[in-house]
N, CA, C and O of each residue as an XYZ file, in Angstrom:
404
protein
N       5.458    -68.040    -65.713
C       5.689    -69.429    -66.035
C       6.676    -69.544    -67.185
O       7.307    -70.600    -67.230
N       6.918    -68.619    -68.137
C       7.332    -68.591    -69.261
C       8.923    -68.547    -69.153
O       9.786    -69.040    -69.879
N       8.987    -67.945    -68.241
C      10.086    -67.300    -67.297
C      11.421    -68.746    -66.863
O      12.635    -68.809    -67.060
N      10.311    -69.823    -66.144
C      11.172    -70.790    -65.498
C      11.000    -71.881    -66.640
O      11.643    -72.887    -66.341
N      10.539    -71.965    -67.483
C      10.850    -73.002    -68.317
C      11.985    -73.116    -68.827
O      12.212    -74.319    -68.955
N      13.088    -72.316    -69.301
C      14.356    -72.360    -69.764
C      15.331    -72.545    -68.598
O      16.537    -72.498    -68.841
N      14.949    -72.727    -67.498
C      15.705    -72.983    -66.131
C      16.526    -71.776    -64.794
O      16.315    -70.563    -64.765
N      17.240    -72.373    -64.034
C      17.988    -71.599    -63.174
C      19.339    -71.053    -64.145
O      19.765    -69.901    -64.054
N      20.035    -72.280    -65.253
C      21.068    -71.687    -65.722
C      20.882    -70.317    -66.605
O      21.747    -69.448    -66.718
N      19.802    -70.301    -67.106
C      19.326    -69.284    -68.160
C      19.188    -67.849    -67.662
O      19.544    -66.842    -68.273
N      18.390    -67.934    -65.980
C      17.759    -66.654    -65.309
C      19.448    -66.691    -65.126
O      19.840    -65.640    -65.633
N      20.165    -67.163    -64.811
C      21.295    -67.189    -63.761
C      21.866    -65.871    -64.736
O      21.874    -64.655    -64.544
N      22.270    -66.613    -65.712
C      23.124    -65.499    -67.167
C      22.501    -63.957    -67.687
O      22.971    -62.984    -68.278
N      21.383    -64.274    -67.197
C      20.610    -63.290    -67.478
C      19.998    -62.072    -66.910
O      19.108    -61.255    -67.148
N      21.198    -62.441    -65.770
C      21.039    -61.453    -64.450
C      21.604    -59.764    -65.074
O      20.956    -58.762    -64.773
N      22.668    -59.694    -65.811
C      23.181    -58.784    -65.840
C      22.295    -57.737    -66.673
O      22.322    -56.511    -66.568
N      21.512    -58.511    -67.516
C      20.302    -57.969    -68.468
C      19.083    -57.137    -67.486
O      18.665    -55.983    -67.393
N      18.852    -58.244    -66.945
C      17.529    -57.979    -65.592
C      18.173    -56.805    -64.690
O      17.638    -55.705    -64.822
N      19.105    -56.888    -63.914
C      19.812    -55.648    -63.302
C      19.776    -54.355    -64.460
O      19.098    -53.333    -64.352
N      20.454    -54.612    -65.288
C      20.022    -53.047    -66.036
C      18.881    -52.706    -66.237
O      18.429    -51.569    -66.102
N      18.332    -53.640    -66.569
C      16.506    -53.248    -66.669
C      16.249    -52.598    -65.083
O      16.786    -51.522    -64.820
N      15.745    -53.015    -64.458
C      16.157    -52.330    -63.074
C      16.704    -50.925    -62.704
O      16.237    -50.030    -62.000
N      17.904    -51.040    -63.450
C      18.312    -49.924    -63.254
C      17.301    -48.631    -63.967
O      16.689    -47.829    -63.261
N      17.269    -48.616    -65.462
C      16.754    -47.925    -66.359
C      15.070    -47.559    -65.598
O      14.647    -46.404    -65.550
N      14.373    -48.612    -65.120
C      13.268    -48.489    -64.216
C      13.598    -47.299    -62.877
O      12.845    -46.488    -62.338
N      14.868    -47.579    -62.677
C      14.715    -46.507    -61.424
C      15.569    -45.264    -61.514
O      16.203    -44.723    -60.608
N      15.487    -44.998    -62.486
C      15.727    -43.962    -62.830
C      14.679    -43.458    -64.218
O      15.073    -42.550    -64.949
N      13.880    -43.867    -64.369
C      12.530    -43.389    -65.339
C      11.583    -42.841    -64.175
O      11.121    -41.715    -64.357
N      11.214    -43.570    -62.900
C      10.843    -43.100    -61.854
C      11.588    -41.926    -61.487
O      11.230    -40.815    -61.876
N      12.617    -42.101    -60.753
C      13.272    -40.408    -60.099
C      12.687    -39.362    -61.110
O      11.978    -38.421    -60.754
N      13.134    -39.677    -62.688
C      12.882    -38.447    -63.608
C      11.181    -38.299    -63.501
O      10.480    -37.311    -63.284
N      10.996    -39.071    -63.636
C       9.262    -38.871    -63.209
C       8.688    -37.899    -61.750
O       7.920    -36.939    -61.814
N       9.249    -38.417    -60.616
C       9.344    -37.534    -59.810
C      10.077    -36.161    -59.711
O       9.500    -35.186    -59.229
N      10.945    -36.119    -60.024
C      11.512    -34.837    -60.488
C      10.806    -34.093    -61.397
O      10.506    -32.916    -61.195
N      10.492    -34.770    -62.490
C      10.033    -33.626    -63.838
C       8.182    -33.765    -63.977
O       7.611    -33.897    -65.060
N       7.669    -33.716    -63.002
C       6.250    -34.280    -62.932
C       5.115    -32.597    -63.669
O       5.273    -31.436    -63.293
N       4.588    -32.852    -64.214
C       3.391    -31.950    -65.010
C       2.667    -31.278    -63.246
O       2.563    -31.919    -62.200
N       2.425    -30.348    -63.418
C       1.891    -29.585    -62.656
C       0.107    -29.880    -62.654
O      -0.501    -29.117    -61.903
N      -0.755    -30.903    -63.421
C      -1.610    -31.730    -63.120
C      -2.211    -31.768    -61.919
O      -1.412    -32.357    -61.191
N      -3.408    -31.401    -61.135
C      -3.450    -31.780    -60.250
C      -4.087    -33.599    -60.014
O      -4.956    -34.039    -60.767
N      -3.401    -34.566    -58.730
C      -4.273    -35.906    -59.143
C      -4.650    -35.891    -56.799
O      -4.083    -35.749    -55.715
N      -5.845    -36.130    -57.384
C      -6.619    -36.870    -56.533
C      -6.123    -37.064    -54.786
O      -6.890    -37.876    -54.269
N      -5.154    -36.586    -53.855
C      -4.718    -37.609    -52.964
C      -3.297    -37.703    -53.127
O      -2.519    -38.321    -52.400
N      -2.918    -36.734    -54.602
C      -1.217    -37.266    -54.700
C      -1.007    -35.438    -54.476
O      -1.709    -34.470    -54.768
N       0.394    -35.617    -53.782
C       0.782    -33.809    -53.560
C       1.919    -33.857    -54.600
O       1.921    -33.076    -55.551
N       2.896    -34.786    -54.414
C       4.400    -35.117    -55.188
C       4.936    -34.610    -54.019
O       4.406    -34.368    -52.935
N       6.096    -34.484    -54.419
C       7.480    -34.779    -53.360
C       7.631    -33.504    -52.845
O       8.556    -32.783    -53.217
N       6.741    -33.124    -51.953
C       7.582    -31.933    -50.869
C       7.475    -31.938    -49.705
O       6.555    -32.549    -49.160
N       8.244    -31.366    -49.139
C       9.090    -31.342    -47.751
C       7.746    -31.390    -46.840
O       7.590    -32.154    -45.888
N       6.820    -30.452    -47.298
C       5.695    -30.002    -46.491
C       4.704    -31.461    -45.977
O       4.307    -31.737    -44.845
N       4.487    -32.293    -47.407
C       4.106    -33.746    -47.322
C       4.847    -34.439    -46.316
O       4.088    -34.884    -45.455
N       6.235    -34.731    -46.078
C       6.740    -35.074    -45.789
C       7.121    -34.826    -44.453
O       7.890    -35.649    -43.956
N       6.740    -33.839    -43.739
C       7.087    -33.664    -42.331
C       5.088    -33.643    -42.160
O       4.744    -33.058    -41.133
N       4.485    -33.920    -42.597
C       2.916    -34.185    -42.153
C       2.832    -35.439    -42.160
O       1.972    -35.731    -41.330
N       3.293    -36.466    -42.690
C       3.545    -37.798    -42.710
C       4.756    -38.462    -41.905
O       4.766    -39.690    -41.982
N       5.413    -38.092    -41.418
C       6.533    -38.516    -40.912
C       6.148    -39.132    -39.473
O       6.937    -39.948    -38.996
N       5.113    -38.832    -38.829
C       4.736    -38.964    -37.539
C       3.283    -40.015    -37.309
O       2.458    -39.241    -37.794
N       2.796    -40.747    -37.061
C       1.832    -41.971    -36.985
C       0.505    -41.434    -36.666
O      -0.186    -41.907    -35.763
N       0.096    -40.310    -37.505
C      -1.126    -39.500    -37.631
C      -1.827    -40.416    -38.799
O      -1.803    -40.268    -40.020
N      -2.262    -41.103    -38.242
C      -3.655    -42.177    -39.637
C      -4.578    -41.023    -39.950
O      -5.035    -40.282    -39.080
N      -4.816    -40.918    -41.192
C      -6.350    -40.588    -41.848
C      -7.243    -41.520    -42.348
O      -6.970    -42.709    -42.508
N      -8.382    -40.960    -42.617
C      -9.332    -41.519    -43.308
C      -9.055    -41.550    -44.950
O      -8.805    -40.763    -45.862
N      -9.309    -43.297    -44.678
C      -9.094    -44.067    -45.994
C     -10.277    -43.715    -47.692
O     -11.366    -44.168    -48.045
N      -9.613    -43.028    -48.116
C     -10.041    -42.040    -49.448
C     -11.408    -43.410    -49.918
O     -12.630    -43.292    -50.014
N     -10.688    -44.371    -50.077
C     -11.937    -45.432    -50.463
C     -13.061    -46.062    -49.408
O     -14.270    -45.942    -49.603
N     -12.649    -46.555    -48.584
C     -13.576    -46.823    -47.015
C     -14.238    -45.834    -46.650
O     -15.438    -46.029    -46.451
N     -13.769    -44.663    -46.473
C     -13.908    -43.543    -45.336
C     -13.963    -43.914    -44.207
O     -14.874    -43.558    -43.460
N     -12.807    -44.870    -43.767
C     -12.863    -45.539    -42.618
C     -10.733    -45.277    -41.575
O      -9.580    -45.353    -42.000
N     -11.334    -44.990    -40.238
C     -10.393    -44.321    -40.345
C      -8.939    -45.341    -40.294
O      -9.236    -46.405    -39.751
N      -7.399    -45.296    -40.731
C      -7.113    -46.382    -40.568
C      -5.949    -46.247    -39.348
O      -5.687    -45.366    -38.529
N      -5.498    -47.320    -39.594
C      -4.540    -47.436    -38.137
C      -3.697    -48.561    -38.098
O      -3.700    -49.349    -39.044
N      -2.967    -48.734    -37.108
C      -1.745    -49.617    -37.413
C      -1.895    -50.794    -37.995
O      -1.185    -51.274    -38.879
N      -3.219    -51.447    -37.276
C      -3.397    -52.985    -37.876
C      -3.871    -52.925    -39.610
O      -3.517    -53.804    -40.396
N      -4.429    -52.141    -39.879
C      -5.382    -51.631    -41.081
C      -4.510    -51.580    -42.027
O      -4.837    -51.954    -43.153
N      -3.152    -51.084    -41.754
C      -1.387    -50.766    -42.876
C      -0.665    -51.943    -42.872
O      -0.022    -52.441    -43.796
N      -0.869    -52.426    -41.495
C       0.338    -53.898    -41.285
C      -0.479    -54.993    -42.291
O       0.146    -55.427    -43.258
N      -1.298    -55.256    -42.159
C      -2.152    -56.344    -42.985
C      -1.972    -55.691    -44.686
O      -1.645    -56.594    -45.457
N      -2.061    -54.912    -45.073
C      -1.116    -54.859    -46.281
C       0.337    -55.503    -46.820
O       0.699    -56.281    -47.702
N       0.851    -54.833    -45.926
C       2.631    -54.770    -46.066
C       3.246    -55.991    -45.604
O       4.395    -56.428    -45.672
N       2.084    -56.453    -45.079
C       2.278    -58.080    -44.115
C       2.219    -58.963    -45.719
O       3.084    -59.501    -46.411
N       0.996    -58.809    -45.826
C       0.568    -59.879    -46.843
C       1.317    -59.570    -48.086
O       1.842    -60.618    -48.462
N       1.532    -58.813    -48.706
C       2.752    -58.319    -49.721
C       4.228    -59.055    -49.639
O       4.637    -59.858    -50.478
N       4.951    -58.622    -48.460
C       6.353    -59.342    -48.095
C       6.209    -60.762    -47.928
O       7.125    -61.575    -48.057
N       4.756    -61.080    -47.570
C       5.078    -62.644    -47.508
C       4.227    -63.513    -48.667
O       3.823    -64.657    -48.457
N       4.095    -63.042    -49.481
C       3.622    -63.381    -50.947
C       5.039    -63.210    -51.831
O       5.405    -64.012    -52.690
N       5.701    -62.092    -51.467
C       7.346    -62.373    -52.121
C       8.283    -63.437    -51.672
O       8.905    -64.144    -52.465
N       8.353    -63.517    -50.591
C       8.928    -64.354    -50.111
C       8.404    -65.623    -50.512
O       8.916    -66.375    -51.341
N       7.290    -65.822    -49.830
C       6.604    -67.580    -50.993
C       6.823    -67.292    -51.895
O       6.171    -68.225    -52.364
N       7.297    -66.650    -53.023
C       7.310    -67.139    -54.385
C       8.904    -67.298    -54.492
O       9.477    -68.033    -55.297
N       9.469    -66.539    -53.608
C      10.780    -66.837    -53.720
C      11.269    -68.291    -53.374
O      12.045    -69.062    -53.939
N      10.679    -68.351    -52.477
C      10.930    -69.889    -51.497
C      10.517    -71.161    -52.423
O      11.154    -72.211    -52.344
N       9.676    -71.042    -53.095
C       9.169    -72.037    -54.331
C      10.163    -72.515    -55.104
O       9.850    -73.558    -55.678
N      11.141    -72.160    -55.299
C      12.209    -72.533    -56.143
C      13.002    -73.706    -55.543
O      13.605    -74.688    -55.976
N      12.738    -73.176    -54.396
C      13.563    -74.997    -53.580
C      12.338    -76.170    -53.786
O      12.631    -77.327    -53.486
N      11.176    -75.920    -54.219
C      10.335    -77.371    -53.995
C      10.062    -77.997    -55.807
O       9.110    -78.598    -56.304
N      11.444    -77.488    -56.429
C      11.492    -77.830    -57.834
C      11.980    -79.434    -57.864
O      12.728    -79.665    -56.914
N      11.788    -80.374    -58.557
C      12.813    -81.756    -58.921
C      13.962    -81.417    -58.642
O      14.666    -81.656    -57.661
N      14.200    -80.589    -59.955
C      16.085    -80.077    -59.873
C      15.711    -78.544    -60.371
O      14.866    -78.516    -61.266
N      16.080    -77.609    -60.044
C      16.234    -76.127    -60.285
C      17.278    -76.020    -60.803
O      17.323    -74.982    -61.463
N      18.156    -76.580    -60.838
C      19.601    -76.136    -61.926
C      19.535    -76.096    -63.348
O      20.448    -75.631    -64.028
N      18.204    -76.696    -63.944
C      18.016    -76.873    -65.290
C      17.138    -75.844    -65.913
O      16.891    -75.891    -67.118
């Protein structure tokens, strides 16, 4: 909320700020993935090939919290409700008085 009170002209200028932030975020991640502590966690392997060709193919497991097994509808109802919670909040900006201010 704090955010849209100074208006569209303000976020507008302030893009170039927000993009670097962004940037600096995705690349604190990569180095994170790259330089990760040898830790073991729970369910996480990190980034190898081996993960990655065991996952690549529409083999569902059993859900670590449920123990229930999951499957296409079980993932889509996530990723569903996510993209369209971004999108409504995006779309909100047209049902302003005036958004230019």
């Amino acid at each position: 909320t704090a955010v849209c009170l100074p208006g569209a002209a303000f976020i507008s200028r302030a893009g170039l700020t927000i993009f670097a932030i962004l940037n600096v975020v995705i690349v604190i991640v990569i180095t994170a993935l790259l330089f990760q502590r040898s830790d073991h966690v729970d369910g996480f392997t990190g980034p190898k090939w081996a993960t990655l060709s065991d996952n690549w193919n529409s083999a569902y497991t059993e859900d670590i919290s449920t123990h229930q097994m999951q499957d296409y509808q079980s993932i889509f109802i996530y990723v569903f409700a996510s993209l369209l919670g971004l999108t409504a909040g995006a779309n909100m900006s047209g049902d302003l008085r005036n958004p230019e201010i």
